[in-house]
DSSP file (Angstrom, degrees, kcal/mol; ACC not computed):
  #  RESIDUE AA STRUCTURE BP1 BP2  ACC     N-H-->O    O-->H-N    N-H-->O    O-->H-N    TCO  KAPPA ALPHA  PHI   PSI    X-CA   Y-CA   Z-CA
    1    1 A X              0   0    0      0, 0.0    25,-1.8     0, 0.0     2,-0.6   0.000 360.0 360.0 360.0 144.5  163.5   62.4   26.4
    2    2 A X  E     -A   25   0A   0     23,-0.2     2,-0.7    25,-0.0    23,-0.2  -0.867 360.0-174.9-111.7 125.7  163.1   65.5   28.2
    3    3 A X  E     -A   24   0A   0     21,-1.4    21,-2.9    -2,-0.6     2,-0.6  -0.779  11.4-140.1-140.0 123.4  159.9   65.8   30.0
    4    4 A X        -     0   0    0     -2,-0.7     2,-0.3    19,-0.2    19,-0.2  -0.694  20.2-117.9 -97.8 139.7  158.2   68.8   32.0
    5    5 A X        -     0   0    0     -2,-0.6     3,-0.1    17,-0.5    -1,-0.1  -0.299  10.4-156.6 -30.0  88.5  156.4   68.8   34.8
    6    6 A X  S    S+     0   0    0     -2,-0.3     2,-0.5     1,-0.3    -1,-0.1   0.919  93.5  13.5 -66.9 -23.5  153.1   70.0   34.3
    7    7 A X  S    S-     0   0    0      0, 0.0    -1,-0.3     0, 0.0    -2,-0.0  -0.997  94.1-110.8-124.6 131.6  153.1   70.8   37.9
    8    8 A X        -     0   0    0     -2,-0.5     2,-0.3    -3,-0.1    14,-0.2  -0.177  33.1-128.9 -51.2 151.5  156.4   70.8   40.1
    9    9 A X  B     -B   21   0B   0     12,-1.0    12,-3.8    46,-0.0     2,-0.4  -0.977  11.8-119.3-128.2 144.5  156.9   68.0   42.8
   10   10 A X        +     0   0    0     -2,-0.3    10,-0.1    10,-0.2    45,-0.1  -0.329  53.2 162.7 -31.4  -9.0  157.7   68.2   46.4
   11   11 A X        -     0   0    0     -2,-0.4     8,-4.1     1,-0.2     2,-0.3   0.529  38.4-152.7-126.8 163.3  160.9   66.3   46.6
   12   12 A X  E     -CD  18  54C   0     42,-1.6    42,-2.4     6,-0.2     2,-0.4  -0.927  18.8-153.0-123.0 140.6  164.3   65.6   49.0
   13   13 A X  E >>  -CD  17  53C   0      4,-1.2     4,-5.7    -2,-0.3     3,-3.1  -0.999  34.7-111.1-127.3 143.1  167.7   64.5   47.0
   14   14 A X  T 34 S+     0   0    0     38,-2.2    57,-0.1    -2,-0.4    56,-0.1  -0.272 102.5  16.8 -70.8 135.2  169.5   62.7   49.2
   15   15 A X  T 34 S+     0   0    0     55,-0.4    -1,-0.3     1,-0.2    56,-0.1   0.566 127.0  58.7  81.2 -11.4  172.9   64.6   50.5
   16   16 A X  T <4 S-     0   0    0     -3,-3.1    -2,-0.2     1,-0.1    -1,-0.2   0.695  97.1-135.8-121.6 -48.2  171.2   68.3   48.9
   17   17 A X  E  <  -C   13   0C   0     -4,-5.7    -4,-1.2    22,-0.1    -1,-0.1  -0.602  42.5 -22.1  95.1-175.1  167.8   68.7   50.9
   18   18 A X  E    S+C   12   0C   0     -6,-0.2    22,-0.6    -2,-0.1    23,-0.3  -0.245  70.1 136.9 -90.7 147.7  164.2   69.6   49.9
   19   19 A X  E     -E   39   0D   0     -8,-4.1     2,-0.4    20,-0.2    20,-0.3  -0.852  57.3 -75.8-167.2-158.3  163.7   71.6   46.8
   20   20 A X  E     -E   38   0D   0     18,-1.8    18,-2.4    -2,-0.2     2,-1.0  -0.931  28.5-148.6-130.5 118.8  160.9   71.5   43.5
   21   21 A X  E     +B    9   0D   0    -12,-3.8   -12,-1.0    -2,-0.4    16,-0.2  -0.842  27.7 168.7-116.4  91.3  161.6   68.6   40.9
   22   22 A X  E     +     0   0D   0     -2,-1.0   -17,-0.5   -14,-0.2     2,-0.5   0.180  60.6  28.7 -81.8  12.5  160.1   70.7   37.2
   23   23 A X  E     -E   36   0D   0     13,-0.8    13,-2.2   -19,-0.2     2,-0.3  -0.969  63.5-141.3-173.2 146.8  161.4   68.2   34.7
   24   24 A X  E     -A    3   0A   0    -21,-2.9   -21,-1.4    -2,-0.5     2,-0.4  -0.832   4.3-163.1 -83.2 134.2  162.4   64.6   34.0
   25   25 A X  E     +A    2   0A   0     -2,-0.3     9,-1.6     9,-0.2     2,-0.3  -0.783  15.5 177.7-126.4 119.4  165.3   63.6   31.9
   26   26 A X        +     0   0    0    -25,-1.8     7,-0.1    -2,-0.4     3,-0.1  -0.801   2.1 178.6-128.2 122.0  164.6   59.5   30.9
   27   27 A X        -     0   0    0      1,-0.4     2,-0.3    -2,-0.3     3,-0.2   0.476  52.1 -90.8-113.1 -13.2  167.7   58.3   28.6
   28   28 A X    >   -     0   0    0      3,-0.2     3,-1.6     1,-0.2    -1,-0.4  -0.840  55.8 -34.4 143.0 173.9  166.4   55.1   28.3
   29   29 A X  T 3  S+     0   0    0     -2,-0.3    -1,-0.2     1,-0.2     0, 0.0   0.747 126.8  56.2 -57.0 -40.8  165.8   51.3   29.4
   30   30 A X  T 3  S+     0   0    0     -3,-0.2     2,-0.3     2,-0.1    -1,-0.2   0.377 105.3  55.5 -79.2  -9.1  169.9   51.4   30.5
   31   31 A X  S <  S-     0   0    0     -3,-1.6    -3,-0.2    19,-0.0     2,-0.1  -0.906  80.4-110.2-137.9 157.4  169.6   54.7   33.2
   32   32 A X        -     0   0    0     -2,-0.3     2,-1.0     1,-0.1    -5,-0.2  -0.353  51.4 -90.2 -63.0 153.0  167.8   55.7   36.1
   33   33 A X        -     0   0    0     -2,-0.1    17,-1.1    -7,-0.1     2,-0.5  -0.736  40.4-132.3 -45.9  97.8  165.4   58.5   35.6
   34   34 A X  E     - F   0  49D   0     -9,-1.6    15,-0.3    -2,-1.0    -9,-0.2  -0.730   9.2-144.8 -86.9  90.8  167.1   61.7   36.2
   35   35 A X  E     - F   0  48D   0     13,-1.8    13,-2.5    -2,-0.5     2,-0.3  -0.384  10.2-148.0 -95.0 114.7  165.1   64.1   38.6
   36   36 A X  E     -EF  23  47D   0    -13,-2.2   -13,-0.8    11,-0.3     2,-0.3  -0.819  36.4-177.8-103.4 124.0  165.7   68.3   37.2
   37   37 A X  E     - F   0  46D   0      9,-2.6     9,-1.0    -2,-0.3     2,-0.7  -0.990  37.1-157.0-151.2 138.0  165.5   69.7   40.6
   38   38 A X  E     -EF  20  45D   0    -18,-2.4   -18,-1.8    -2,-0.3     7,-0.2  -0.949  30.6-138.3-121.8 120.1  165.7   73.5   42.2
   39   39 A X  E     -E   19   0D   0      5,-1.4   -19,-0.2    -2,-0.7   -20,-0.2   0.264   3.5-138.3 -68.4-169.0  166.7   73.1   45.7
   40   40 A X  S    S+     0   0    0    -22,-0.6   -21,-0.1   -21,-0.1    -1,-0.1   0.727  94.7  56.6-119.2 -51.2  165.0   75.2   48.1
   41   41 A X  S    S+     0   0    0    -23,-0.3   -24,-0.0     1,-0.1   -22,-0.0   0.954 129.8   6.0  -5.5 -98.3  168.1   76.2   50.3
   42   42 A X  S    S-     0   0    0      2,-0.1    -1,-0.1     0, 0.0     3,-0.1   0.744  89.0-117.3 -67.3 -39.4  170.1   77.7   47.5
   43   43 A X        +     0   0    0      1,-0.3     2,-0.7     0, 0.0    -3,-0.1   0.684  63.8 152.7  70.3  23.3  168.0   77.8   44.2
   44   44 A X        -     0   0    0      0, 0.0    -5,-1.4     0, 0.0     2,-0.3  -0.758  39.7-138.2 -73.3 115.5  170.8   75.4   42.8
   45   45 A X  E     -F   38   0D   0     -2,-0.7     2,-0.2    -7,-0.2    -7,-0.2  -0.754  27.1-177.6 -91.3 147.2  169.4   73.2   40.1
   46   46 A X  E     -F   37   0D   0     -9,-1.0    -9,-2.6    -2,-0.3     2,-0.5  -0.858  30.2-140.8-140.2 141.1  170.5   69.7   40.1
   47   47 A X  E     +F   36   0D   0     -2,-0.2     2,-0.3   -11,-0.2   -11,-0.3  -0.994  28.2 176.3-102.2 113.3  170.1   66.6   38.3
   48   48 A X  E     -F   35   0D   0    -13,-2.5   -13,-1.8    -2,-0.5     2,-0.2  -0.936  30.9-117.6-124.4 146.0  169.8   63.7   40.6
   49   49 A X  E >   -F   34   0D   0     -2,-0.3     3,-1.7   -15,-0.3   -15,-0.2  -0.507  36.3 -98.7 -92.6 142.0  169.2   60.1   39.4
   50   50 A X  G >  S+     0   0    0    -17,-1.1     3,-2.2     1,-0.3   -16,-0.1   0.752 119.6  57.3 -14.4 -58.3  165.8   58.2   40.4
   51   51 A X  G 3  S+     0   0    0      1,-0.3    -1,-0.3     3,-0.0   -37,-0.2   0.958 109.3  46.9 -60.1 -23.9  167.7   56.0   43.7
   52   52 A X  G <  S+     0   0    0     -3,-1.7   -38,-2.2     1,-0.1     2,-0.4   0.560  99.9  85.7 -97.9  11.0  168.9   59.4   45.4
   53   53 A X  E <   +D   13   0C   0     -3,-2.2     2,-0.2   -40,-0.2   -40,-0.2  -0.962  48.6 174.9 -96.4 114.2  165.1   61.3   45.0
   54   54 A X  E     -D   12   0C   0    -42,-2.4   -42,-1.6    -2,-0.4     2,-0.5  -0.802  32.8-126.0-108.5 165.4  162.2   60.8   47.7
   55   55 A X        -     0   0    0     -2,-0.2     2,-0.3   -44,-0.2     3,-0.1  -0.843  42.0-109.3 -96.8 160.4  158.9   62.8   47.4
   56   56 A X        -     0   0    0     -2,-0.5   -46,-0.2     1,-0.2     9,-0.1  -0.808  39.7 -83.9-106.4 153.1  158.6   64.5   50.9
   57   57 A X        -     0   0    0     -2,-0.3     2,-0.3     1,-0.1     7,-0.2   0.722  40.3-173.2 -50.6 169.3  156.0   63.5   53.4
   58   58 A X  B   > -G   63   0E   0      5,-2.9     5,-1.3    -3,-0.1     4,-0.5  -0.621  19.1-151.5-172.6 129.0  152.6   64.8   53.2
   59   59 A X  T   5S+     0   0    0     -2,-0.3     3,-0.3     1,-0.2    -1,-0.1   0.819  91.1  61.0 -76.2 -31.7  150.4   64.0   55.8
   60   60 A X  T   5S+     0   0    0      1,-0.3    -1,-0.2     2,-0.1    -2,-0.1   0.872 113.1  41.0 -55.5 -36.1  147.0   64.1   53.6
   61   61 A X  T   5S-     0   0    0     -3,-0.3    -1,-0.3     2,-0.1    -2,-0.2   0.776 116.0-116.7 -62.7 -22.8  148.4   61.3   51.5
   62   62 A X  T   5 +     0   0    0     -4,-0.5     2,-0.8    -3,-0.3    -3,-0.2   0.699  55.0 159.9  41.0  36.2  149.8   59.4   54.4
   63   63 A X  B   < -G   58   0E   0     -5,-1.3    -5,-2.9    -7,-0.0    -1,-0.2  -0.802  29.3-158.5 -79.1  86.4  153.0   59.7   53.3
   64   64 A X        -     0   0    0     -2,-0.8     2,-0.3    -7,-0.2    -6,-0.1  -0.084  26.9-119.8-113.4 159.7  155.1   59.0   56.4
   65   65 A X        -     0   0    0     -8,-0.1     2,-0.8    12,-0.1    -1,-0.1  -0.822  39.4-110.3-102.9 144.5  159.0   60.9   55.5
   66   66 A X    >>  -     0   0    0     -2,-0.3     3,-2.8     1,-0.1     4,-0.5  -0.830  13.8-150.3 -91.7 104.3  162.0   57.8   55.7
   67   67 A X  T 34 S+     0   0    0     -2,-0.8    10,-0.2     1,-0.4    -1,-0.1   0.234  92.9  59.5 -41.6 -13.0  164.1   57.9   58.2
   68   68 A X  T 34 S+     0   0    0      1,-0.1    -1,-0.4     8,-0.1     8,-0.0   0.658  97.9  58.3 -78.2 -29.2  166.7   56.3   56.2
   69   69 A X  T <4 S+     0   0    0     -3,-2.8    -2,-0.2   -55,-0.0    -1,-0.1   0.668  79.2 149.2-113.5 -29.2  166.6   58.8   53.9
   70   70 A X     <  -     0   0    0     -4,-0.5   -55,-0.4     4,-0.1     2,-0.2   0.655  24.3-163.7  15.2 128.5  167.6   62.0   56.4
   71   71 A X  B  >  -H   75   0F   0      4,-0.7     4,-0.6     1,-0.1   -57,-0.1  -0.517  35.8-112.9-129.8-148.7  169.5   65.0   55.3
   72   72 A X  T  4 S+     0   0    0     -2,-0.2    -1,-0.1     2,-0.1    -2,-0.1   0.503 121.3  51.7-125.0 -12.8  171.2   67.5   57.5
   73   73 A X  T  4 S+     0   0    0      1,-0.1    -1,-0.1     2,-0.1    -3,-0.0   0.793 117.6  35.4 -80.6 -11.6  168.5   70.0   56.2
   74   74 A X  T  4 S-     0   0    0      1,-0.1    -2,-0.1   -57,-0.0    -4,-0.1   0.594  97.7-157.7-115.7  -7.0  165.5   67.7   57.0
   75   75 A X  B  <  -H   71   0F   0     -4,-0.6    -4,-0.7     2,-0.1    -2,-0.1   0.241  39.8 -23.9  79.1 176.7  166.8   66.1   60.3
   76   76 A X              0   0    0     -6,-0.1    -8,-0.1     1,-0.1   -10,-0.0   0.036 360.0 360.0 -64.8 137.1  165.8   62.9   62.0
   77   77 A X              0   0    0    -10,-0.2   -12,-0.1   -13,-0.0    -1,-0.1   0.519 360.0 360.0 -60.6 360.0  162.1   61.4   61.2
């Protein structure tokens, strides 16, 4: 199932950097979610599977950004 975003989310894929995640692609019970994503960098769209997507921080939620999760565009927490 292909499913769009009614609004884009905020998101990092691990190893790409920070970009706009407009679509879902969900295959099923057996796969990760698959994250449709337009970098920010480049404007390369990417499919990255559920483990390798964070949303990125936002301080009005109290969404702290994971320091494990680091890219070489979003540096060190």
């Amino acid at each position: 199932m292909f499913t769009q975003l009614d609004s884009p989310l905020p998101v990092t894929v691990l190893e790409k950097g920070n970009g706009l995640a407009f679509a879902v692609i969900d295959y099923g019970l057996e796969h990760n979610l698959i994250w449709v994503t337009a970098l920010d960098s480049s404007g390369e769209i990417w499919c990255a599977p559920n483990p390798r997507v964070r949303m990125q921080a936002n301080w009005t939620a109290g969404r702290q950004k994971d320091a494990t999760f680091d890219t070489p565009e979003t540096g060190p927490a």
